[in-house]
C-alpha positions as CSV (number, residue, x, y, z in Angstrom):
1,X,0.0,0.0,0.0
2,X,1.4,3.3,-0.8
3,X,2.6,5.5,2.6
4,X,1.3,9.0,2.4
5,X,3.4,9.9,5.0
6,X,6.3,11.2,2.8
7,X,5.4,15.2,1.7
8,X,8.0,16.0,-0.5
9,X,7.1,17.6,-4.1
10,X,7.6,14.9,-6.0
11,X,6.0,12.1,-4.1
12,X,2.7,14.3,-3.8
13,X,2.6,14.6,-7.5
14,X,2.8,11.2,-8.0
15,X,-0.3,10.4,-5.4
16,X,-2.0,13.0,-7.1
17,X,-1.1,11.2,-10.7
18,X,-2.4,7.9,-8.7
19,X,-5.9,9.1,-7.6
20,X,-7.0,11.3,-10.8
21,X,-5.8,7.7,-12.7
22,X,-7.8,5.6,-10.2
23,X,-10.7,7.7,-10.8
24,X,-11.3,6.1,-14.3
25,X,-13.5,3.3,-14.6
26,X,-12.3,-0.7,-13.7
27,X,-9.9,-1.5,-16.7
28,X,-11.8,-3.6,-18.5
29,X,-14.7,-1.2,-18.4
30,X,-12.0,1.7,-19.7
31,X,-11.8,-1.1,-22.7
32,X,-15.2,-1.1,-22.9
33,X,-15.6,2.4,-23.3
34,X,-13.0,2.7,-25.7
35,X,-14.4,0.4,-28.1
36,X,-17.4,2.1,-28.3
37,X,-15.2,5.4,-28.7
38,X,-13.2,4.1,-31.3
39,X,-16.9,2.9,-33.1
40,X,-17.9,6.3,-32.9
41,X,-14.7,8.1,-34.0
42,X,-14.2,5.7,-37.0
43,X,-17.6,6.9,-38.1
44,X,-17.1,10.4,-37.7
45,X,-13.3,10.1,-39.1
46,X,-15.0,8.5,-42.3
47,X,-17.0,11.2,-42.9
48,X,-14.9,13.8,-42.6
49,X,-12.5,11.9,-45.0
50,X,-9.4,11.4,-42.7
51,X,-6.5,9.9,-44.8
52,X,-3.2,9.6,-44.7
53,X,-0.4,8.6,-47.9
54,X,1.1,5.5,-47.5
55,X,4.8,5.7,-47.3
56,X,5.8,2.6,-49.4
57,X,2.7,2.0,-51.6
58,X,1.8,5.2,-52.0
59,X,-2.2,4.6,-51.9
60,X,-4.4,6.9,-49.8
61,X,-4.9,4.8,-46.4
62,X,-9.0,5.8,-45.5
63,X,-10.8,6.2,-42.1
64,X,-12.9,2.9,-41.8
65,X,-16.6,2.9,-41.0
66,X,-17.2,0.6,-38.1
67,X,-20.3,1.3,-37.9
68,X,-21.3,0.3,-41.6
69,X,-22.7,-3.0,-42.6
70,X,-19.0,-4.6,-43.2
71,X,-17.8,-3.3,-40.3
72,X,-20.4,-4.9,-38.2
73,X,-19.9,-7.9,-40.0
74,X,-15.9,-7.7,-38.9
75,X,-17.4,-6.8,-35.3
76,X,-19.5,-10.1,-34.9
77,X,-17.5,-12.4,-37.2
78,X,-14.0,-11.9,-35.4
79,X,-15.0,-11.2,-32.4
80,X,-14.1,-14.8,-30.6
81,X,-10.5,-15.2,-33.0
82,X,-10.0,-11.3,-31.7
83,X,-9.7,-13.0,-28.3
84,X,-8.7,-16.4,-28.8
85,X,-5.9,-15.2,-31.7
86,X,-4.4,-12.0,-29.0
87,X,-1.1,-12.7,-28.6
88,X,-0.7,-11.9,-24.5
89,X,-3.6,-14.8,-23.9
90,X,-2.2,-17.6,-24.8
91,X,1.7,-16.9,-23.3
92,X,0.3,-16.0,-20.2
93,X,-1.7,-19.3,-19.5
94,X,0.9,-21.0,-20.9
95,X,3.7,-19.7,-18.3
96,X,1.2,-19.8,-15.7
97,X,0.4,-23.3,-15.7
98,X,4.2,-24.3,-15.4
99,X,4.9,-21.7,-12.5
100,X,2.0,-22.5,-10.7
101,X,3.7,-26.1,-10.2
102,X,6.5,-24.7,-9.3
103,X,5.0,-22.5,-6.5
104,X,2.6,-24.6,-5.4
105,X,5.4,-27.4,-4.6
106,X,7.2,-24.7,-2.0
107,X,10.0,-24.7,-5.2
108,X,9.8,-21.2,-5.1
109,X,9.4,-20.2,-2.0
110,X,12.4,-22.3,-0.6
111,X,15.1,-21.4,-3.3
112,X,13.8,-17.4,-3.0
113,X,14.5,-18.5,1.0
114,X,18.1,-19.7,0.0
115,X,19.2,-17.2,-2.1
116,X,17.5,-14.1,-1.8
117,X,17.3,-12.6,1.9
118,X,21.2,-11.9,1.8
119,X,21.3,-10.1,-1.0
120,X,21.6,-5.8,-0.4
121,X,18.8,-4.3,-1.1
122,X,20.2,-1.7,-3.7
123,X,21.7,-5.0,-5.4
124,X,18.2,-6.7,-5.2
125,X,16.4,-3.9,-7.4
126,X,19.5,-3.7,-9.4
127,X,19.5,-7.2,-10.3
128,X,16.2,-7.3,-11.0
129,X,16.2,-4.6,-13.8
130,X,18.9,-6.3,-15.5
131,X,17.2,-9.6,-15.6
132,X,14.4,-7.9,-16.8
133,X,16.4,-6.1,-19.8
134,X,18.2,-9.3,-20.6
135,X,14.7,-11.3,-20.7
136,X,13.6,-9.3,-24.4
137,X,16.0,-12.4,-25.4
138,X,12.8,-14.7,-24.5
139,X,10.3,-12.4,-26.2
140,X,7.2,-12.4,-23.6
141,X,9.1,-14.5,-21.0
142,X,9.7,-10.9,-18.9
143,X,6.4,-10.2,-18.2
144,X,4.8,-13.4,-17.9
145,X,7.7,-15.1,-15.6
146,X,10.2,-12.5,-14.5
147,X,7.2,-9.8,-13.1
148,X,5.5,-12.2,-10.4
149,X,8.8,-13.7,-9.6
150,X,10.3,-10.7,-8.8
151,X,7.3,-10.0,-6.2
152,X,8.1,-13.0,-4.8
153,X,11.6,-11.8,-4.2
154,X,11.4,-8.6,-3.0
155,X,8.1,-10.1,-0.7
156,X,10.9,-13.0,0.5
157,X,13.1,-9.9,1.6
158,X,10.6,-8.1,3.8
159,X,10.2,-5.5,0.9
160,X,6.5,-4.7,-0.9
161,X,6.5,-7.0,-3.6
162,X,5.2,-4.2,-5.8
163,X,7.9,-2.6,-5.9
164,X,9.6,-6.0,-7.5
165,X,6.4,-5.8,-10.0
166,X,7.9,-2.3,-10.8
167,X,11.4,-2.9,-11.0
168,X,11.0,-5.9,-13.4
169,X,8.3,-4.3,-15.5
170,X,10.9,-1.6,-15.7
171,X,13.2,-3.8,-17.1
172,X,11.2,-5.7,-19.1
173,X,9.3,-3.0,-21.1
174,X,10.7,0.6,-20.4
175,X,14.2,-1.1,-21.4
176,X,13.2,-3.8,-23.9
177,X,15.4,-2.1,-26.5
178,X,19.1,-2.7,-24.7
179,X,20.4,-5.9,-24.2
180,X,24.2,-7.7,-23.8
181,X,23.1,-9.9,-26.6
182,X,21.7,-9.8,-30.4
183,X,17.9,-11.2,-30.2
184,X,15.3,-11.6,-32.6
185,X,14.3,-8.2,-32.3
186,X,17.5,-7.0,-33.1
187,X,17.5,-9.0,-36.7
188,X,13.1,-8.2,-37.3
189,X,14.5,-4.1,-36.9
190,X,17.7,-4.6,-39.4
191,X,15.6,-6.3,-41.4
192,X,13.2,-3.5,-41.9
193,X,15.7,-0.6,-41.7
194,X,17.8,-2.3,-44.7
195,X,14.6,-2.4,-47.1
196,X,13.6,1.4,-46.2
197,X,17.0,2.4,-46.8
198,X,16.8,0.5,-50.3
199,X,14.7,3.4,-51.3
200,X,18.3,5.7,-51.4
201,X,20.7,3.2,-51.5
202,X,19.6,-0.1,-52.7
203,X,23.2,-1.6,-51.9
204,X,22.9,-0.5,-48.1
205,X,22.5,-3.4,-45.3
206,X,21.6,-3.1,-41.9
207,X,22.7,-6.1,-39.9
208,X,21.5,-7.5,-36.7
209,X,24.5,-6.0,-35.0
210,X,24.3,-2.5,-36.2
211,X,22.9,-1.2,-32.6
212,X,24.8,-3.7,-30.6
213,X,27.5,-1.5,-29.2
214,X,24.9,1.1,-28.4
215,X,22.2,-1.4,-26.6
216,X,24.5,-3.1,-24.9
217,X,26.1,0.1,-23.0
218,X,22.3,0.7,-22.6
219,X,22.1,-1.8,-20.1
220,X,24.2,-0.9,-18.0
221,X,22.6,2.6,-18.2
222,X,18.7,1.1,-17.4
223,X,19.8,-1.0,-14.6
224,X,21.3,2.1,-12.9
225,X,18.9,4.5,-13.6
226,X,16.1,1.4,-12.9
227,X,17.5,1.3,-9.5
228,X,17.9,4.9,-8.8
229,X,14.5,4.9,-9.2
230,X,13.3,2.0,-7.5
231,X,15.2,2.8,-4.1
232,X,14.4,6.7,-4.3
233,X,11.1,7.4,-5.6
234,X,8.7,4.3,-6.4
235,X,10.2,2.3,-2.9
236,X,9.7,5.4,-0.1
237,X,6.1,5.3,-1.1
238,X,5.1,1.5,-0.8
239,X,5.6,0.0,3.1
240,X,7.6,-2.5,3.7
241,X,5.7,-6.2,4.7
242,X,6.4,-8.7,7.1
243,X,8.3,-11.6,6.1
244,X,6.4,-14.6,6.2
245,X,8.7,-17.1,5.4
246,X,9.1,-19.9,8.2
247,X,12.3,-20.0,10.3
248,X,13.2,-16.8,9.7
249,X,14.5,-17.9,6.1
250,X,15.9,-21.0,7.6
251,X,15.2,-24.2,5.4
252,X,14.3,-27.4,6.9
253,X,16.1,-30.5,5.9
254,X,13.0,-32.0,3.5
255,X,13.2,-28.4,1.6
256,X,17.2,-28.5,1.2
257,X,17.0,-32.5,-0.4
258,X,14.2,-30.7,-2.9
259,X,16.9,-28.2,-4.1
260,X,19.3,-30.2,-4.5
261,X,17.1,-32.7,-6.2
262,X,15.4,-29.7,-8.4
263,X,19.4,-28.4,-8.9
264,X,20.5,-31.9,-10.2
265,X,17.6,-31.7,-12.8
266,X,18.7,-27.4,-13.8
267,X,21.7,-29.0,-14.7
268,X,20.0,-32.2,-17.0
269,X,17.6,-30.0,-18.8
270,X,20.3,-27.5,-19.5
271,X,22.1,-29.9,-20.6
272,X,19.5,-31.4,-22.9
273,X,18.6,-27.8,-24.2
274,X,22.8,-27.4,-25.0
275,X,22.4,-30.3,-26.6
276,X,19.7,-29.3,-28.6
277,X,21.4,-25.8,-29.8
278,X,24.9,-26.3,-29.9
279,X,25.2,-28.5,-32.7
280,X,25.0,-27.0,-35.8
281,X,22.6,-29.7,-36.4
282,X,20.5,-29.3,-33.5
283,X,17.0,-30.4,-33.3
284,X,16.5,-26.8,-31.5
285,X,18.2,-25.5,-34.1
286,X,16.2,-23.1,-37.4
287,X,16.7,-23.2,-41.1
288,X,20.5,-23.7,-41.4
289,X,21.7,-23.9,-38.5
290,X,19.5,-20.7,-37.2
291,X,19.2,-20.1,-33.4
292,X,17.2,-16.6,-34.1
293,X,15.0,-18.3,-36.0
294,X,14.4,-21.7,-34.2
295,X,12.3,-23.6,-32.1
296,X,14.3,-22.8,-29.2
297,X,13.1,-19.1,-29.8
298,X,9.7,-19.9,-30.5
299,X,8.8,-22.3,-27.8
300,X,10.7,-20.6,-25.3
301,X,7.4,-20.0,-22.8
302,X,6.7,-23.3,-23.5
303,X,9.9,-24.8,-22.1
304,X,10.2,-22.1,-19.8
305,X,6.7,-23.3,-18.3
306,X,7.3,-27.1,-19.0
307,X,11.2,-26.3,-17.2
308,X,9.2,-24.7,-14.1
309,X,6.4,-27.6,-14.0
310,X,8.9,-30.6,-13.9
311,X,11.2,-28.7,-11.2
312,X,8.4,-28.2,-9.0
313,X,7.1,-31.9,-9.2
314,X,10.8,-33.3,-8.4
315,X,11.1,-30.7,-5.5
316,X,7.2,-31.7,-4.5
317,X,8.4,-35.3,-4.7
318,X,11.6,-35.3,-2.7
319,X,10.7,-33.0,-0.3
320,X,6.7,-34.7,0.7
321,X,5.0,-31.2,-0.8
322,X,3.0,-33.7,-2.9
323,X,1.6,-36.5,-1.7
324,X,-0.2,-37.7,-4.6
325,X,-0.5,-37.0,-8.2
326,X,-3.5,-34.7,-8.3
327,X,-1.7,-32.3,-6.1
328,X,0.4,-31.3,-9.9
329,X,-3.2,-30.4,-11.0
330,X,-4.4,-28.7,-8.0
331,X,-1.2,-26.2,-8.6
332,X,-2.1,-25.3,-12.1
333,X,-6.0,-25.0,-11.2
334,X,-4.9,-22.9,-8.1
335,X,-2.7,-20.4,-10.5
336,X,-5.3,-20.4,-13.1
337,X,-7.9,-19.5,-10.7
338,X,-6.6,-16.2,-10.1
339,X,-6.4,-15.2,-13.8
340,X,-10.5,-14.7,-13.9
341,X,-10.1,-11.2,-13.9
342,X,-7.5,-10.9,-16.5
343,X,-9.1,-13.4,-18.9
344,X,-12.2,-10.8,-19.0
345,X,-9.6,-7.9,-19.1
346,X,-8.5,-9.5,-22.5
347,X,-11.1,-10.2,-24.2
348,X,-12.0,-6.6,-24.3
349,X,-9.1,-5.9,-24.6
350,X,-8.4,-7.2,-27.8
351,X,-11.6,-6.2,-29.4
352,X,-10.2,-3.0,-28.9
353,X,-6.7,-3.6,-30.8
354,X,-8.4,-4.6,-33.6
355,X,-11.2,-2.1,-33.9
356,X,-8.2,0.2,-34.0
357,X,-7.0,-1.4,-36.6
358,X,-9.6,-2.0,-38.7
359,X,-10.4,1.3,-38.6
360,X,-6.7,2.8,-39.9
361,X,-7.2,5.5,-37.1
362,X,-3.6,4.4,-35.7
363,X,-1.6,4.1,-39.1
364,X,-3.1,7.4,-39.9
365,X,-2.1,8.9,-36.3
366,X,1.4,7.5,-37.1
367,X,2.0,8.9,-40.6
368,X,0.7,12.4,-40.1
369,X,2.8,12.7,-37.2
370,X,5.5,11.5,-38.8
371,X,5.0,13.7,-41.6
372,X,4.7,17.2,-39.6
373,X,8.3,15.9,-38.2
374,X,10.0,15.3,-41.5
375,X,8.4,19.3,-41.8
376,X,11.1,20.6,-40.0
377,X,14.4,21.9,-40.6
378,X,16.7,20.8,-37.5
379,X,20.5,19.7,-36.5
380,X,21.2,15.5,-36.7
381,X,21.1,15.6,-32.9
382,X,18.2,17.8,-32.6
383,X,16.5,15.9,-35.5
384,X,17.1,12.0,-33.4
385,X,16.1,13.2,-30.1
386,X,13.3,14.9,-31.7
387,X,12.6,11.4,-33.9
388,X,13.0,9.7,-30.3
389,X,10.0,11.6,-29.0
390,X,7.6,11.4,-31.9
391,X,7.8,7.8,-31.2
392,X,7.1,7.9,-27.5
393,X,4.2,9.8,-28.2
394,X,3.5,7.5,-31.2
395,X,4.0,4.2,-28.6
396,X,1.2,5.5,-26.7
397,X,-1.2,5.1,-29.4
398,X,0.2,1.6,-31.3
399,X,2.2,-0.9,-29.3
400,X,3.5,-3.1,-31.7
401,X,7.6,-2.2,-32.3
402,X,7.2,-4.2,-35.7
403,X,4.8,-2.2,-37.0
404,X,5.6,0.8,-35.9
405,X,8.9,0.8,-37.5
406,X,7.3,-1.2,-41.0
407,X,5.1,1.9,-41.3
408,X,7.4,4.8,-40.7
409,X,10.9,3.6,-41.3
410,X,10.4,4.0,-45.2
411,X,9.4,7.6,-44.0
412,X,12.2,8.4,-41.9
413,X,15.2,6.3,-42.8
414,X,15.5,7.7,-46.3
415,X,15.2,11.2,-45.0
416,X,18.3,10.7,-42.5
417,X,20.5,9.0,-45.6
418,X,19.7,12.1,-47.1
419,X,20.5,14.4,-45.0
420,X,24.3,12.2,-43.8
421,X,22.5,10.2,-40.9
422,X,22.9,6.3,-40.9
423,X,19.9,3.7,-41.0
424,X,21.0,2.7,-37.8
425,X,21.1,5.9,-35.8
426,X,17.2,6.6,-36.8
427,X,16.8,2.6,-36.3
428,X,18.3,2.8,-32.5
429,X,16.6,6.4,-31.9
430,X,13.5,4.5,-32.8
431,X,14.1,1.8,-30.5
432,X,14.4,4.3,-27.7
433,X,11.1,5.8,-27.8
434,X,9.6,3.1,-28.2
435,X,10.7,1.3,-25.2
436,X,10.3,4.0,-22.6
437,X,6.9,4.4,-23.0
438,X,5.7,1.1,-23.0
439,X,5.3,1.3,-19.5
440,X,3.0,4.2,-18.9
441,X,0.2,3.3,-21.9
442,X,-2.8,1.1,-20.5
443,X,-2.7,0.5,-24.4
444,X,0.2,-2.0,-24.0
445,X,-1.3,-5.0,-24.4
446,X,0.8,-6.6,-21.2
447,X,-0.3,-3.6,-19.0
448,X,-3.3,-5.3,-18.1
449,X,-1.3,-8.1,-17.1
450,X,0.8,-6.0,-14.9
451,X,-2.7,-4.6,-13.0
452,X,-3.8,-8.4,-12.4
453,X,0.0,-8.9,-10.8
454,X,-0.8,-5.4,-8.8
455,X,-4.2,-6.5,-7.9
456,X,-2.9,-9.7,-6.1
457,X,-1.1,-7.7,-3.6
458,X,-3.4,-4.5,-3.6
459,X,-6.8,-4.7,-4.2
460,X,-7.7,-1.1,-4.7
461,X,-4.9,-0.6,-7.3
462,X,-5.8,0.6,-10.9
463,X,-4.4,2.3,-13.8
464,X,-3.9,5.4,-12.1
465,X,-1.7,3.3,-9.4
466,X,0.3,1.9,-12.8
467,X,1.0,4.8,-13.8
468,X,2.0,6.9,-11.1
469,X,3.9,4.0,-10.2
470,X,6.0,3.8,-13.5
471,X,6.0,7.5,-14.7
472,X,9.4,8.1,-12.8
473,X,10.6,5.0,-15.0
474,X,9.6,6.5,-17.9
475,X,10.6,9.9,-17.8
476,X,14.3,9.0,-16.1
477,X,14.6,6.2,-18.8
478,X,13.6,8.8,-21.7
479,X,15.9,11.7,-20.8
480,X,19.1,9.7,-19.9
481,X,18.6,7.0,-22.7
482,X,17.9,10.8,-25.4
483,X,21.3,12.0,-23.5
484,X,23.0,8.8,-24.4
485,X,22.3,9.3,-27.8
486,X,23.5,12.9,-28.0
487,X,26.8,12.3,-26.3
488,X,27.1,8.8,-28.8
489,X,26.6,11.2,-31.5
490,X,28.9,14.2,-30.3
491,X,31.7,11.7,-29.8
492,X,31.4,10.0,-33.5
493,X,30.9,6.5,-31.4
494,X,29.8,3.7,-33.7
495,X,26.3,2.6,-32.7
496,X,27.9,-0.8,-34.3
497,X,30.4,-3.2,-35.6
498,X,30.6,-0.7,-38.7
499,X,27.9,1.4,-38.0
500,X,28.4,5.2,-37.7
501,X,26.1,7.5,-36.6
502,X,27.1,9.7,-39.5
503,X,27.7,9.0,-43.4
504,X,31.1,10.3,-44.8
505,X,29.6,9.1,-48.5
């Protein structure tokens, strides 16, 4: 709960932030009313004739009717694939199913017990950002693993486990664009930024590594400022809680055999998974020999689930948490039983993504913004910080990074050749407004997953809590990440293994 004791400037700003946002309606009402909003605005939009140029076809891109006959046949036709095809659903059942084995069985409790408790505090939050950062590798692994786990922690250390849920969501989504390794998101952006810079120079190639040197310095930068944060603003206003944990932390001799037992089988399914993506021939492996593009990538919640139900059963087994067979189900029942709430949040939810997207009122959003930038006259550093905002603003309104970038990099990344700035510079100021946003839009479609986590630990939390929660996030992480890029750019740093920030030719 937050303490309301603390009266300095800031900290009343942010409670302030926290009741005008808790004053909106029950999130999945707020989804409610904004279908019916984006209904009405599609309609009125069509009228007026709102359109927008696309930027690699060239054809005028219309306001859609909703409200027409078509559109209410895309309304009642899609409406159960709008839910059963959104993307957060599935991953999030998934993940759960496996972790609720595992915390069910006392797995997590114990080893959070062993490991945890003696860890600094300042070194808890740290390390928790930086998992969080490092968990983009596992595309939606962070926020349907890391975030609860990290309440657990911080709860097993006697600190409000929403501050964990802040920290890691931190990590996760405000700095989803920096990383000490090249992911899949890495190669899907270079991928993009080549083929827009085709339009100038057809011979130009972006690789996977063109922001590496850049991100990966980036890390170190979120996981400072992620726990500057944390400790000085978002902690001071949530109390601390009682540890719960047995023994004061001590672990009784049944819960030690179940770690070691659950360690011995770490190291076998490690091993297996090595085995699988070492090889160049590795069943885990892609296409030729691809790890971006493999299995491994793509089922990564499910072995991350299936890792987390078969550690719990062999630490339920060894250490008497489960007596009988049954007790496995009763863990997954028990974790699924508290996503009610979210399940009704997401159907709603995803209704709403896709009347936005039927009705073009987002691509249209994103070009004419983009265009009223490309408008002005402006220095290469003033010009990428400026690019770096558009696209926080532009986050707020369409969260997918993938289509973002599809839609406005042929707008943007031509533009920069032009004028001597590299497809990589406007591809990594890209990738830093759209991570630091992420957390701060209820239009994220993992922000409603992030109020269920809330919810389990504060009942009267809402958006407005979310918000005022993770505005200090956001803002820290969007000047400092915007100062990075001008000092990159003042020093002639590459943002890559032969990647300028600047063209010579």
């Amino acid at each position: 709960m937050p303490v309301h004791a603390n009266t300095s400037l800031i900290h009343r700003l942010l409670e302030r932030i926290e009741r005008l946002g808790n004053r909106l309606p029950h999130p999945t009402l707020l989804f409610v009313y904004l279908c019916l909003f984006v209904l009405g605005l599609s309609a009125l939009s069509a009228v007026m004739g709102v359109s927008a140029l696309h930027p690699q076809s060239g054809d005028d891109i219309d306001a859609v009717n909703l409200l027409s006959a078509s559109g209410l046949v895309l309304i009642l036709s899609k409406a159960v694939t709008n839910f059963t095809h959104f993307a957060p659903v599935g991953t999030v059942l998934v993940a759960i199913l496996g972790i609720g084995v595992a915390e069910h069985s006392g797995l997590l409790n114990s080893a959070l017990r062993a490991t945890v408790l003696k860890a600094p505090a300042q070194l808890l939050s740290f390390i928790v950002v930086i998992a969080g950062v490092l968990s983009s590798l596992a595309a939606d692994t962070g926020y349907v693993v890391l975030i609860p786990l990290a309440a657990i922690v911080f709860a097993s250390a006697g600190r409000n486990p929403v501050v964990g849920i802040a920290a890691a969501f931190a990590g996760v989504s405000g700095g989803f664009s920096a990383n000490l390794l090249i992911g899949p998101f890495d190669a899907l952006m270079a991928g993009i930024t080549t083929e827009a810079a085709a339009l100038i120079r057809p011979e130009y190639e972006v690789t996977a590594a063109g922001n590496y040197y850049f991100t990966a310095f980036s890390t170190l930068l979120i996981g400072v400022a992620g726990t500057w944060v944390t400790e000085r603003i978002v902690a001071p206003r949530f109390a601390p809680v009682e540890v719960t944990n047995s023994n004061d932390g001590v672990l009784s001799e049944a819960e030690r055999k179940g770690l070691k037992a659950a360690g011995y089988f770490s190291v076998l399914f490690i091993g297996l998974l090595l085995w699988g993506l070492l090889p160049e021939a590795g069943v885990l492996r892609g296409a030729e020999g691809s790890v971006l593009k493999s299995p491994f990538m793509k089922g990564i919640v499910v072995l991350v689930s299936l890792y987390a139900a078969l550690a719990g059963v062999v630490f339920g087994k060894v250490s008497g948490r489960f007596k009988q067979q049954s007790d496995v189900i009763v863990g997954m029942e028990t974790s699924m039983a508290t996503m009610a709430g979210y399940l009704v949040l997401m159907f709603f939810a995803a209704q709403f993504v896709s009347y936005f997207a039927w009705s073009n009122l987002g691509i249209i959003a994103a070009i004419n913004g983009a265009d009223l930038l490309k408008s002005l006259q402006l220095n290469s550093a003033f010009l990428l910080v400026s690019f770096v905002l558009l696209t926080a603003m532009l986050n707020l309104l369409i969260g997918s990074a993938s289509a973002k970038w599809a839609l406005i990099a042929p707008i943007f990344v031509p533009m920069f050749l032009l004028l001597g700035i590299s497809p990589e510079a406007a591809q990594v100021a890209f990738r830093i407004g759209d991570s630091t946003t992420n957390i701060i839009t209820p239009l994220m479609p993992y922000f409603g997953v992030v109020v269920a986590f809330v919810q389990k630990y504060d009942k009267d939390a809402g958006i407005g809590t979310i918000i005022s929660m993770m505005l200090p996030y956001s803002a820290a992480f969007l000047f400092l990440w915007s100062v990075l890029l001008v000092v990159w750019i003042l020093l002639g740093l590459p943002l890559g293994p032969g990647a300028p920030v600047l063209l010579t030719n």
